[in-house]
SEVEX-512082 format. One record per atom (N, C-alpha, C): residue in three letters; x, y, z. Coordinates in steps of 0.001 Angstrom, whole numbers, plus 500000, padded with zeros to 6 digits. Layout:
N
AlaXYZ;...
//
This chain:
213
Unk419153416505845194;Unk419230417399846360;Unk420461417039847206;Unk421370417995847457;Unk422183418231848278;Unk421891417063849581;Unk422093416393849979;Unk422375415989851768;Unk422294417284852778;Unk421958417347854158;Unk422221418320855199;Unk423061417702855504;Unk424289418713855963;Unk425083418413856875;Unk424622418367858004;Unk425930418244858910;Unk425386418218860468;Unk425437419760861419;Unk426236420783860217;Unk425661421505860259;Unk424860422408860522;Unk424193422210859227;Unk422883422099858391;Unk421743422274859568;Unk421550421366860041;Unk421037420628860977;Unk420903421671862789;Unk422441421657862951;Unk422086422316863945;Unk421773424201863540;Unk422195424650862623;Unk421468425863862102;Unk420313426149862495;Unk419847424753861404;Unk418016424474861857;Unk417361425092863212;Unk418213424171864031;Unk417541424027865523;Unk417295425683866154;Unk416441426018867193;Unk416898426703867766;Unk416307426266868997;Unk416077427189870129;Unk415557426500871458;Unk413618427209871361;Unk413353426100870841;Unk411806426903870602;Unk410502427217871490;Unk410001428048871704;Unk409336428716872366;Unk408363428518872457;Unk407618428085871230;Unk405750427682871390;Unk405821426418870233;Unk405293425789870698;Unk405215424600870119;Unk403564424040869428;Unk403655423297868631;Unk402529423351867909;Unk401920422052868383;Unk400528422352869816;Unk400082421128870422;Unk399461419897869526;Unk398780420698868391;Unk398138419580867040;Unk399304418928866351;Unk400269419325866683;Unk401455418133866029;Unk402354417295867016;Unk402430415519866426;Unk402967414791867912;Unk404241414605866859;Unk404999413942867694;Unk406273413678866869;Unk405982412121867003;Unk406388411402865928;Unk406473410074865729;Unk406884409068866582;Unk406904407900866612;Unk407404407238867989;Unk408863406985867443;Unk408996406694866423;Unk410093406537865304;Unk411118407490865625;Unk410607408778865263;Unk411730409619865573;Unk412204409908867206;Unk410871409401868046;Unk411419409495869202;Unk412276408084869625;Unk411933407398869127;Unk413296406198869286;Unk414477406765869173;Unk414750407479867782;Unk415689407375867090;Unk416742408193868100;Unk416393409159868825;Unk416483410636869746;Unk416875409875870741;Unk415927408638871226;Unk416952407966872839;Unk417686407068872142;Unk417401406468871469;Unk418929406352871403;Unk420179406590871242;Unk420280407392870674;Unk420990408460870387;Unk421868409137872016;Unk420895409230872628;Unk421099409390874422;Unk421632407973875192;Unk421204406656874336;Unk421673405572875441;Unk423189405228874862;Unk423456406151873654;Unk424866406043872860;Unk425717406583872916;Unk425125407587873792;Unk426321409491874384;Unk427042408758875408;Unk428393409035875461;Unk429635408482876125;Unk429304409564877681;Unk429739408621878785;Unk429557409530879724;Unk431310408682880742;Unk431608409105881632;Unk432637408604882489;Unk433074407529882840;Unk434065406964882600;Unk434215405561882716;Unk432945404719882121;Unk432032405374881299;Unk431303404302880758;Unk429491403566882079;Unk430147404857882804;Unk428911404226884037;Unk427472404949883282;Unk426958405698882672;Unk426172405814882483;Unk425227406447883429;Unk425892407200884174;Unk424651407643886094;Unk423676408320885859;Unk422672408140884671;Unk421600408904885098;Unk420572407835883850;Unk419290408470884270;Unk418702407609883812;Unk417243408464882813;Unk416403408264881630;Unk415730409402881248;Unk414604408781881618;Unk413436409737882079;Unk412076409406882217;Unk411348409988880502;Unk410746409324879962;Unk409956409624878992;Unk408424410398879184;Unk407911411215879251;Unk406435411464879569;Unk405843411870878528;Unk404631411078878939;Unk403600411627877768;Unk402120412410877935;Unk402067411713879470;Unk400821411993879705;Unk400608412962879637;Unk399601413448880034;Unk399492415441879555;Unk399406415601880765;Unk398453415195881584;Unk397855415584883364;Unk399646415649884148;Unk400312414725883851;Unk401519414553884608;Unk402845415888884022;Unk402353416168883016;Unk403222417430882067;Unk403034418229882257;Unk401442418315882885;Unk400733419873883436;Unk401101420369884639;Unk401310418888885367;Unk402138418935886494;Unk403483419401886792;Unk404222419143885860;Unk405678419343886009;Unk405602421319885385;Unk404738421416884333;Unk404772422819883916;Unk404294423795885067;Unk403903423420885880;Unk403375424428887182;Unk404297424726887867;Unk405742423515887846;Unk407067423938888712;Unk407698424316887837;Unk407709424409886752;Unk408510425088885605;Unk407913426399885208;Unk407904427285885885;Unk407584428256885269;Unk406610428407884548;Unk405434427394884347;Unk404590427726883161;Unk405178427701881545;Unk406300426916881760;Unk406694426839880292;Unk406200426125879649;Unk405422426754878269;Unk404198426234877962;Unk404735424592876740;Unk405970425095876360;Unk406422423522875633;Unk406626422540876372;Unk406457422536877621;Unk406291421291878540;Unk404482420348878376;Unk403393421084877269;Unk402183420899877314;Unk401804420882876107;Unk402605421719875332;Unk402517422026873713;Unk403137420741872883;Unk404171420431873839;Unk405064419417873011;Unk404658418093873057;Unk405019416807872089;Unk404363415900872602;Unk404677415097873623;Unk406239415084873366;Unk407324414174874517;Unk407622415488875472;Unk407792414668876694;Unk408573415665877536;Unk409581414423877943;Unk411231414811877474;Unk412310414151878691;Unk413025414671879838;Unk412700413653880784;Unk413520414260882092;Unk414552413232882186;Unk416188413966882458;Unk417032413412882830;Unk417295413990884022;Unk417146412227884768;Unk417520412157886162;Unk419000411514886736;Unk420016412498886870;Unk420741412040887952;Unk421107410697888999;Unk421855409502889068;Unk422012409097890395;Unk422002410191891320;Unk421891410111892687;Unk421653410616893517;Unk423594411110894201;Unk424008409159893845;Unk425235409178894183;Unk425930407897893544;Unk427154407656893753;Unk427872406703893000;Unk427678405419894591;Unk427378403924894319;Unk427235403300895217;Unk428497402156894311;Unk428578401397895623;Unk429145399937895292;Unk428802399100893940;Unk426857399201894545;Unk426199398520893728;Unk426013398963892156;Unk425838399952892146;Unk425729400699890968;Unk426949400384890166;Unk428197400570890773;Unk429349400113889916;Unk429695398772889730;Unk429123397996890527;Unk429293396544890086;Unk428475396160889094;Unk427224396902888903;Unk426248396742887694;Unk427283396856885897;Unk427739397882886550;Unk428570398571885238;Unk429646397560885099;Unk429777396650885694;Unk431396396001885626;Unk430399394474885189;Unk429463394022885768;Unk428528393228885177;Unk428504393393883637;Unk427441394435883120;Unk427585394676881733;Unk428767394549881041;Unk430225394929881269;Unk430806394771880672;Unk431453393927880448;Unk431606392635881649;Unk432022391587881361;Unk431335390243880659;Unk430113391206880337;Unk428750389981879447;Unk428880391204877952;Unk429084391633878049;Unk429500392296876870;Unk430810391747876048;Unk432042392199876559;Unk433268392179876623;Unk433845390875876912;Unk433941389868877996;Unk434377389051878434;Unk435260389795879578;Unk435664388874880319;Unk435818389101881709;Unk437506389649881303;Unk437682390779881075;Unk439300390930880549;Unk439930391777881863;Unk441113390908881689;Unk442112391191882989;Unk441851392229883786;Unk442171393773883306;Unk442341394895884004;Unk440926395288884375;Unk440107394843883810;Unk438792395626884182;Unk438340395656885749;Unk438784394529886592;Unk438041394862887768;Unk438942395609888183;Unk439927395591888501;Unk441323396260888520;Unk440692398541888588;Unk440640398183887186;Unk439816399869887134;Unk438820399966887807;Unk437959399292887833;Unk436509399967888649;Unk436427399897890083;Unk437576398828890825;Unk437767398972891916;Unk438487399946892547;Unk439711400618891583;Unk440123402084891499;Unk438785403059891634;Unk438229402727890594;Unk436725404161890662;Unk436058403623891796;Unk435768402305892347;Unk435104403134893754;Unk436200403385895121;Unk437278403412894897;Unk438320403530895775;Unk438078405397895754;Unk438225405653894771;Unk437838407282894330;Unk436760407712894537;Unk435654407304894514;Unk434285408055894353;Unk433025407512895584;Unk433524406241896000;Unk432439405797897411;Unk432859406885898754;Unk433992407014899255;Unk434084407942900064;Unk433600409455899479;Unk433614410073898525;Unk433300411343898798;Unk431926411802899017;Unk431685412720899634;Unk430435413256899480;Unk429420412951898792;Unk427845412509898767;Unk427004412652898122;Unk426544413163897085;Unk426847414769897641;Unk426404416302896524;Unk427717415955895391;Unk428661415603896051;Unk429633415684895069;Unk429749414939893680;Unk428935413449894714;Unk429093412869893667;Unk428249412525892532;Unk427035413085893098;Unk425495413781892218;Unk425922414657891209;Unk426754415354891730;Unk426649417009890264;Unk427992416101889284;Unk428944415418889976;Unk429640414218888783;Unk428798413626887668;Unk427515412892888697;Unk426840412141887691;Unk425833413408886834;Unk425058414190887439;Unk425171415233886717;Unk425507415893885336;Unk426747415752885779;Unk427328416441884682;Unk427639415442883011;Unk426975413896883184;Unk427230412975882441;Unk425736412685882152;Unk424617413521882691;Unk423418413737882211;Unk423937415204880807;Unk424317416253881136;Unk424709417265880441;Unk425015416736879228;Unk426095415860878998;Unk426556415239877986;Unk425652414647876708;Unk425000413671877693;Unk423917413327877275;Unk422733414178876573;Unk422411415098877022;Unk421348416500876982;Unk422376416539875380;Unk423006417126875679;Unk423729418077874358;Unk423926417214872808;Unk423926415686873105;Unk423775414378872190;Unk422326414978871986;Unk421289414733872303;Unk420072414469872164;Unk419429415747871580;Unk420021416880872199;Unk419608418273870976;Unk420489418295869587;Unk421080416941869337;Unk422086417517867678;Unk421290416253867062;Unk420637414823867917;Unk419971414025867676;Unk418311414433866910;Unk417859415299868128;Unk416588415748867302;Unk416664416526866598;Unk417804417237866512;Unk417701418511864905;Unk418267417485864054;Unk418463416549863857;Unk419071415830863105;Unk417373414731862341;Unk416557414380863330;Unk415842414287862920;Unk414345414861863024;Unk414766416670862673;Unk414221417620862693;Unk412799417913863034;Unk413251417267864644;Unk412367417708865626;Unk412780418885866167;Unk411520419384867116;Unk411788420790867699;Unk412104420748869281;Unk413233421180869738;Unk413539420307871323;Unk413358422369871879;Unk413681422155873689;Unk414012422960874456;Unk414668422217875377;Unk416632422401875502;Unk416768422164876688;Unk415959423296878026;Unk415915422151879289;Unk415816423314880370;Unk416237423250881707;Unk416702424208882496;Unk417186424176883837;Unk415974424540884074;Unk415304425600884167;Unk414365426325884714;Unk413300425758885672;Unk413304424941886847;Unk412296424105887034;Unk412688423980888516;Unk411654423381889131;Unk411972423102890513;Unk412261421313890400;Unk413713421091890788;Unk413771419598890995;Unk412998419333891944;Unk413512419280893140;Unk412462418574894313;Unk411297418386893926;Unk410216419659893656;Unk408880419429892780;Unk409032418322891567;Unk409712418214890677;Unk409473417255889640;Unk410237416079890075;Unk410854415771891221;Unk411231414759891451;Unk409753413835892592;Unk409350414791892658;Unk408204414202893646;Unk407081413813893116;Unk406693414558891573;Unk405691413879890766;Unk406027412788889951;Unk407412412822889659;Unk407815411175889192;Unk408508410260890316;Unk408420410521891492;Unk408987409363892108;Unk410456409238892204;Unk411138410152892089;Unk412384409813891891;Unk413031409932892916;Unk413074409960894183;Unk413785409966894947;Unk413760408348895456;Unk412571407964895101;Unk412857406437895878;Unk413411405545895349;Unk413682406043893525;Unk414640405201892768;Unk416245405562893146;Unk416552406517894032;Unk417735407098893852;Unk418198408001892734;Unk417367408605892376;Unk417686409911890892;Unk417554411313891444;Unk417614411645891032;Unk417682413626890804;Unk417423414134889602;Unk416423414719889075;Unk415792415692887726;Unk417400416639888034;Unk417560417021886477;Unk418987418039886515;Unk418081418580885093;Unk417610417938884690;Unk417399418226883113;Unk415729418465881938;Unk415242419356881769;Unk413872418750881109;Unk414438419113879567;Unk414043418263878364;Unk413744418453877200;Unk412466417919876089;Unk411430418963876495;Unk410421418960875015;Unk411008418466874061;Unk409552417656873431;Unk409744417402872004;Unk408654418006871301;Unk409050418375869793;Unk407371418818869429;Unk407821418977867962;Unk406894420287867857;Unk407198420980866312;Unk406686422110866532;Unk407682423052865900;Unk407208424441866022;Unk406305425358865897;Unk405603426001866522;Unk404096426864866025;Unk404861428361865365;Unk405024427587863690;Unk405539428379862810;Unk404676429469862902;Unk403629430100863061;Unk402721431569863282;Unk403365432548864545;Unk403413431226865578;Unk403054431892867304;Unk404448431783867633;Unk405536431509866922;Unk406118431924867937;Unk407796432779867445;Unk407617434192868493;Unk408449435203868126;Unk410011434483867861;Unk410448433486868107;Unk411756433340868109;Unk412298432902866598;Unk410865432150865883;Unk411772431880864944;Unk411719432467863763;Unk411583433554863352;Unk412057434262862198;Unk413389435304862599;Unk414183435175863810;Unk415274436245864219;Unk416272435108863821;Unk417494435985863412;Unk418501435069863294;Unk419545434536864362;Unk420303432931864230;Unk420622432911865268;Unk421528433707865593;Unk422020433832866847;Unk422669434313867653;Unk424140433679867898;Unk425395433574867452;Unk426438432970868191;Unk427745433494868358;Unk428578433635869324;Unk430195434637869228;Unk430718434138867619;Unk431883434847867268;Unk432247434607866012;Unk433505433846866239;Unk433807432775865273;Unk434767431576865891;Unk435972432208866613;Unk436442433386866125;Unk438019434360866437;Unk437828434601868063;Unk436157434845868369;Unk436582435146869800;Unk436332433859870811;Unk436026432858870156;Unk435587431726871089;Unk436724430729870802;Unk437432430499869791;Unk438043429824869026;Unk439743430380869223;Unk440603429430869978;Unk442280429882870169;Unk442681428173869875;Unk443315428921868755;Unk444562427803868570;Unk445568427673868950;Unk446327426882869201;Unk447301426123869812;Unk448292425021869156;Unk449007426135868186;Unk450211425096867475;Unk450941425008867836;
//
């Protein structure tokens, strides 16, 4: 048998709709999926957001009441929330300069750079510097849907949700986080659900796709 490509793989995927509650996904493959997320490159290497794992159901039922009732938040077995720093601090970046010098060894330029990044990023704004870290949750998100079609689980990214509400049933404001992100895990309710026998949907490379020789 042929190998899947990677592909292959994301073909597979689509963003699925009803999920099949009698099937859990493995703990195995859910390892395999964060890590995959603690391996996604984000800005200078800071890493600003952090994932909550859920399993419980009562706490999923919870978060699905600010989500729209989206029922793969209950169907699925994992639910991940990626949370946001709030903001870029001192401390937070000295953490990151920690790790890397117990990683790495203490090499010349490094404090050098990160004292540049908070020369840049401690004065600005809060919001500003939330939708930064933000946007290095995104990154992350988009690793972790080529991760589980890869090990052909059934994901849904989602915006659709009230942060404040799901930041208040996990606590996250007193860690300093922000929900930006939910993604189900599951397996598909191959009967129930309309999305997956349509084909996918995507522009054709000519109109998305400009080269530049």
């Amino acid at each position: 048998m042929t190998p899947k490509t990677l592909n292959d793989h994301l073909s597979w995927r689509y963003a699925t709709k009803k999920m099949d509650p009698a099937k859990a996904v493995p703990q195995q493959k859910v390892d395999a999926i964060i890590e995959a997320i603690r391996m996604a490159p984000t800005s200078s290497g800071t890493q600003p957001f952090e994932l909550i794992v859920v399993t419980n159901p009562e706490i999923r039922a919870r978060i699905a009441e600010v989500a729209f009732g989206q029922a793969q938040i209950t169907d699925g077995s994992h639910l991940l929330v990626f949370a946001a720093w709030d903001n870029y601090t001192a401390d937070r970046i000295d953490e990151v300069v920690k790790l890397n010098v117990d990683t790495r060894g203490d090499l010349p330029a490094l404090h050098d750079y990160y004292e540049t990044l908070k020369a840049n990023y401690l004065p600005r704004e809060a919001e500003e510097n939330y939708a930064h870290a933000a946007r290095q949750a995104y990154i992350a998100l988009g690793v972790a849907l080529v991760a589980a079609a890869e090990q052909e689980v059934d994901s849904t990214p989602m915006e659709g949700f009230d942060p404040a509400a799901v930041d208040a049933i996990l606590g996250l404001k007193e860690r300093g986080l922000r929900s930006v992100l939910l993604m189900p895990l599951g397996y598909r309710d191959v009967a129930g659900d309309w999305l997956l026998p349509m084909d996918k949907v995507r522009k054709p490379r000519e109109t998305i796709v400009t080269q530049v020789a």
